[in-house]
C-alpha positions in Angstrom: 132.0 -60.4 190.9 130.0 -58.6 193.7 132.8 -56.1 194.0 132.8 -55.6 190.2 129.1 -54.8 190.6 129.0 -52.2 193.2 131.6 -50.6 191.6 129.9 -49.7 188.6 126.8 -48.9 190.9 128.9 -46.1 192.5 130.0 -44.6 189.4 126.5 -43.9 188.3 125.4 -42.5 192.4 125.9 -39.0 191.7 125.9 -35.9 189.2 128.9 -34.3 187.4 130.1 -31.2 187.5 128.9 -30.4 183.9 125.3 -31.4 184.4 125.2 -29.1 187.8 126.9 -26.2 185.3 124.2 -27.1 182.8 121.3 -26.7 185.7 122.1 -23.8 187.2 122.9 -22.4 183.7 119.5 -23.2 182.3 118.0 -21.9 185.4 119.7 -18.7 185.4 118.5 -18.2 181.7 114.4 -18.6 183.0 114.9 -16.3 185.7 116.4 -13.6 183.4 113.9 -14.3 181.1 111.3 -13.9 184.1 112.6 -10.4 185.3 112.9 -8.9 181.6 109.4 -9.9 180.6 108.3 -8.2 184.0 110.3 -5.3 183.6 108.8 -5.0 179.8 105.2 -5.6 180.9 105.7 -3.1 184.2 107.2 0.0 181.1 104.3 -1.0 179.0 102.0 -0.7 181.9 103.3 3.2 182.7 103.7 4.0 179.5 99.7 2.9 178.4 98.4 5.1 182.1 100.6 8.2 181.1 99.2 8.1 177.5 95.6 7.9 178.7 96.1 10.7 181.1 98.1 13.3 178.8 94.6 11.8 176.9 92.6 13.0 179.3 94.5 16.4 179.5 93.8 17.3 176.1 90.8 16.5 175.9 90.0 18.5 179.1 91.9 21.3 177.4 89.2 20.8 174.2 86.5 21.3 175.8 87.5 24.3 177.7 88.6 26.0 174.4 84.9 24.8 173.3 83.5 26.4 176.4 85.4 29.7 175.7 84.3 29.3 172.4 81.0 29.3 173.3 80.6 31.9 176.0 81.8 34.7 174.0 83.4 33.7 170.1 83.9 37.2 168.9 86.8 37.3 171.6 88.1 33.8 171.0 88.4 34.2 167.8 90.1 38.3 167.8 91.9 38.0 170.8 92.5 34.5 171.8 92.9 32.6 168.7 94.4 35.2 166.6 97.5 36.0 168.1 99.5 37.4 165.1 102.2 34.6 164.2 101.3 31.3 163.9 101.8 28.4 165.2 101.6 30.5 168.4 99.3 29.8 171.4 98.9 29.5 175.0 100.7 27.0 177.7 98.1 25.3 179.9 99.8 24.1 182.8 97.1 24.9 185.8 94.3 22.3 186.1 92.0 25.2 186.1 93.0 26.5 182.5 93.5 30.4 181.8 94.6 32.3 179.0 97.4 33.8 181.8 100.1 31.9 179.7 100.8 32.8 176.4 103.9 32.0 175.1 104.6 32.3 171.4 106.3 29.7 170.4 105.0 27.3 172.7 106.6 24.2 172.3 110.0 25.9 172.9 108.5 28.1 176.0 105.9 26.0 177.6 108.2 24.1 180.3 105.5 24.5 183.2 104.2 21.5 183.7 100.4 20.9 184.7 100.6 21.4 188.2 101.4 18.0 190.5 102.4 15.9 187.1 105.0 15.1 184.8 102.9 16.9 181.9 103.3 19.6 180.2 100.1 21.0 177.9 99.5 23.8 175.5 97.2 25.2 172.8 98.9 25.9 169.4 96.5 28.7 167.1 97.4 27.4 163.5 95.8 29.3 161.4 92.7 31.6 161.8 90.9 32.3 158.8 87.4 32.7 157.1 85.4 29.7 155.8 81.8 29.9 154.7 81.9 33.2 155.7 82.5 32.5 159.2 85.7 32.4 161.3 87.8 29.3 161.8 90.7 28.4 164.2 92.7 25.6 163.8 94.2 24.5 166.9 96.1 21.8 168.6 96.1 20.9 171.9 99.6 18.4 173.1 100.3 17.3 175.8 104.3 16.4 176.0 106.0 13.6 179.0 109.2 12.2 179.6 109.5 9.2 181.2 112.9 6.4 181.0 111.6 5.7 177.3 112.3 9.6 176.0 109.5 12.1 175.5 106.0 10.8 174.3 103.6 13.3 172.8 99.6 13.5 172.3 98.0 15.7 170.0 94.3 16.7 169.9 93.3 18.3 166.4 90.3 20.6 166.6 88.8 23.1 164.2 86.4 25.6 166.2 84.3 28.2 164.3 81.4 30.2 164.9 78.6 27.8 164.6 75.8 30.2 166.0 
């Protein structure tokens, strides 16, 4: 009877082969699990910094345009602004912004990006007409990346006129 007894207790001593399969199966599963959700969260993390800085770009690029606007309109609006076909404009890929770049077309020409990133920015004139009797210029600044999720884009909207 104490045979029959320890017999039984050695059959239970140990694990199978399918409940060690099941382990590391179940454990593989949480780790790949682990390394997608940190591989998600480290794209969404690049992805959120490069939107606010091409954010920052245009809106840098904004208020230059309002700065030209202001120092002299009559020549932003004439020379600048209207520059005979639209949508036409001006790439602005040097962090000290000129007008040294204009382009046409520019979202088929402007492929200098703003110098020491992965941006590329320009102005697009849209139309340049009278309103109240004043000039108005409908631009656009973008600013264009591509990163390992394609190319992302943000647009600033702006109507300058002569407010004086």
């Amino acid at each position: 009877m104490t045979n029959y007894k320890l017999q039984i207790n050695n059959l239970q001593a140990g694990q199978s082969l399918f409940e060690l399969t099941v382990a590391i199966a179940i454990s593989a599963l949480i780790v790949v699990a682990m390394v997608a959700l940190a591989t998600t969260a480290i794209k969404n993390s690049t992805y959120s910094k490069n939107k606010a800085l091409a954010s920052s770009y245009a809106q840098q690029a904004t208020e230059w345009l309002r700065g030209e606007r202001d120092s002299d309109v009559d020549t932003f609006m004439t020379t600048y602004a209207a520059t005979g076909t639209w949508p036409a404009g001006y790439c602005l890929p040097d962090s000290s912004l000129n007008w040294n770049h204009w382009v046409g077309s520019v979202s088929i020409n402007c492929t200098v990006p703003i110098t020491g990133t992965i941006f590329k920015r320009w102005v697009t004139f849209k139309n340049v007409g009278m309103q109240n009797g004043k000039m108005v210029a409908e631009t656009d600044v973008t600013v264009v990346w591509t990163d390992s999720g394609g190319l992302h884009e943000v647009t600033s909207a702006t109507n300058f006129s002569d407010w004086k």
